[in-house]
N, C-alpha and C positions, 0 to 999 in steps of 0.2 A: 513585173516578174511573173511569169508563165505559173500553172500548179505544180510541171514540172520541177524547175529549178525552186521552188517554196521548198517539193517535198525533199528534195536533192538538201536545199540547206539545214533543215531539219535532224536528216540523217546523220548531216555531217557533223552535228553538233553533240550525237552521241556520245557518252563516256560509256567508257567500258566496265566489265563486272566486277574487275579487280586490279588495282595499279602496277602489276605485273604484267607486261608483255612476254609470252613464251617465246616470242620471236626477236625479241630486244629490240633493237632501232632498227633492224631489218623491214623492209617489206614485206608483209606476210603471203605467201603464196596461197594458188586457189584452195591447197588443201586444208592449209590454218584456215580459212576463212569458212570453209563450208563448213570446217568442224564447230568452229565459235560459235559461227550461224545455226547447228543444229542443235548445240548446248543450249541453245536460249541469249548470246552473249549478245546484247541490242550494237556494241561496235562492230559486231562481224554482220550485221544486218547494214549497218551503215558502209561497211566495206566493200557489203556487194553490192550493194544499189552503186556506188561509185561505180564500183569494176565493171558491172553489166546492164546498167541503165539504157547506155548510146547503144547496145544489142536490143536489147529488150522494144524499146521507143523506135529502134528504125523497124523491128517487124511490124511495130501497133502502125507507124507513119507507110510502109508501105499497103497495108491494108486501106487506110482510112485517108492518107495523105493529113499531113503537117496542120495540126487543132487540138483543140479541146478531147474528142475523142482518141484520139492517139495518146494525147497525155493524162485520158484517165487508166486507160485499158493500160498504162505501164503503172501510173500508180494501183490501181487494181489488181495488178498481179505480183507485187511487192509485197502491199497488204498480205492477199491472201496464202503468198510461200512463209510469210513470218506468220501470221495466227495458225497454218496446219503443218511446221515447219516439223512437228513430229512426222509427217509421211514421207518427210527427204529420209533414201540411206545410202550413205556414200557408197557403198559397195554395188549400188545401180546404175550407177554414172556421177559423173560431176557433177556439182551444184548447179554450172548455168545451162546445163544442159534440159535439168528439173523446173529452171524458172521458164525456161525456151517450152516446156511442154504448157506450163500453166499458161504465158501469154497466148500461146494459141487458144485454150479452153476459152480466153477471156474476148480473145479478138471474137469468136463464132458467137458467144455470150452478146457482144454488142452489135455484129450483125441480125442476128435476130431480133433484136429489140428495136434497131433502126428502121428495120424490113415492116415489123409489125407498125410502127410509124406510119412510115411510109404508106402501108396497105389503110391505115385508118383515114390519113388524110386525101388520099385516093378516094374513100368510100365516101368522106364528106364532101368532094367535089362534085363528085356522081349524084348526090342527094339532091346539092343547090342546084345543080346543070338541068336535072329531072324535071320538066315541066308539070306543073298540078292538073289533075282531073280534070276533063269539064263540067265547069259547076251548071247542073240541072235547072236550066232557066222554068223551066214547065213548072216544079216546087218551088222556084223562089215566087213566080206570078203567083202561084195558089197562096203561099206565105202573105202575099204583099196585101194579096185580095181577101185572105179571113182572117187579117190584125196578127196572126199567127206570134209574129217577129216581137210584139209588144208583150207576148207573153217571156221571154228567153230572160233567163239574166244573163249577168255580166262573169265572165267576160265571153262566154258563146255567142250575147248580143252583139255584142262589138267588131267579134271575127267575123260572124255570118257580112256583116253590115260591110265589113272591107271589100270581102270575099266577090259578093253581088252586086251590092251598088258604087264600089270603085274599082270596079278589077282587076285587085292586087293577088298576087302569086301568093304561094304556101310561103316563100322565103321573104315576101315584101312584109306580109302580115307579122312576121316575125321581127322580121326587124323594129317594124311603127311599134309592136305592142313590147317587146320587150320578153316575151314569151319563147322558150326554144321551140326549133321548129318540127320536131313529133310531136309535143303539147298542143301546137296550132291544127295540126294536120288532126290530132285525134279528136280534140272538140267539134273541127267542121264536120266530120265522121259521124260520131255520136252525135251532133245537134239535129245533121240531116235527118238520120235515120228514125229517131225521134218525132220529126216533122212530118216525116214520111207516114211513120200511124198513125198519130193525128190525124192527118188530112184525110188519110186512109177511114180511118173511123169517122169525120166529120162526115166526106163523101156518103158512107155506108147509112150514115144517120139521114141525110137529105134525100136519098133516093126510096127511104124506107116507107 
């Protein structure tokens, strides 16, 4: 069973505020219903989600096509016409006319969020696709050649060590270590630079 139809049964299982029907065995038209509904009366909430559900769910379905999102974006804006159900006033239009404004606010609510998705998971493909710097063979030779490397701890030793003598990518070293991959990328960053004064000052020392 869909969230749809859960919320659907749910609704329909509402009793109402008082075992008086103003309407008796009649069907209650849209205007008892908006009224109950703005009384607070949980069966005229139940009533509208009957009446205006298949409205509601084909605007969410033609935005998003037939899913999950379709069927939150109409339970979404159920919800939120019954918890702000004080801002419906009949005198403004109909009921489903009120809930037709809110599933719009809710559809552009889910496009945006999808969009920022979208853009994030973009950004991560961009990252992996990015090929890593070229690693400075010239400071790895000097490293190799004044024990440098045996000073490092771990886990900077372990990166450098992928990085040079197996030449794995920013994204490969991530993967073996288990590490995310800015965390990789900023240790070989920092270790280098680090290396780089060192040597910088060993040099300055030997030619002194």
């Amino acid at each position: 069973m869909s969230r749809l139809a859960v919320v659907g049964s749910r609704l329909g299982s509402v009793q109402p505020m008082s075992s008086a029907d103003p309407a008796g065995s009649l069907e209650p038209d849209d205007d008892q219903v908006a009224r109950r509904f703005a009384a607070g009366d949980e069966q005229g909430l139940a009533w509208a989600y009957e009446r205006w559900a298949g409205q509601i769910h084909g605007m969410a379905v033609r935005a998003f096509g037939p899913g999950p999102d379709a069927e939150d974006v109409t339970q979404q804006t159920f919800v939120s016409a019954w918890t702000g159900r004080a801002g419906y006033h009949a005198e403004r239009g109909p009921l489903p006319a009120w809930l037709t404004g809110i599933c719009r606010h809710k559809i552009a609510d889910t496009w945006e969020r999808l969009d920022k998705q979208r853009r994030a998971t973009e950004a991560a493909a961009v990252e992996l696709r990015t090929p890593p710097g070229p690693v400075d063979t010239a400071v790895a030779d000097r490293v190799l050649l004044l024990g440098e490397l045996d000073l490092l701890g771990q886990p900077q030793r372990g990166i450098i060590e992928l990085a040079f003598f197996e030449d794995l990518t920013h994204a490969q070293i991530a993967a073996r270590t288990g590490l995310p991959l800015g965390t990789v990328k900023s240790h070989i960053r920092r270790t280098l630079e680090r290396l780089r004064t060192r040597l910088e000052v060993d040099g300055a020392a030997l030619r002194a």
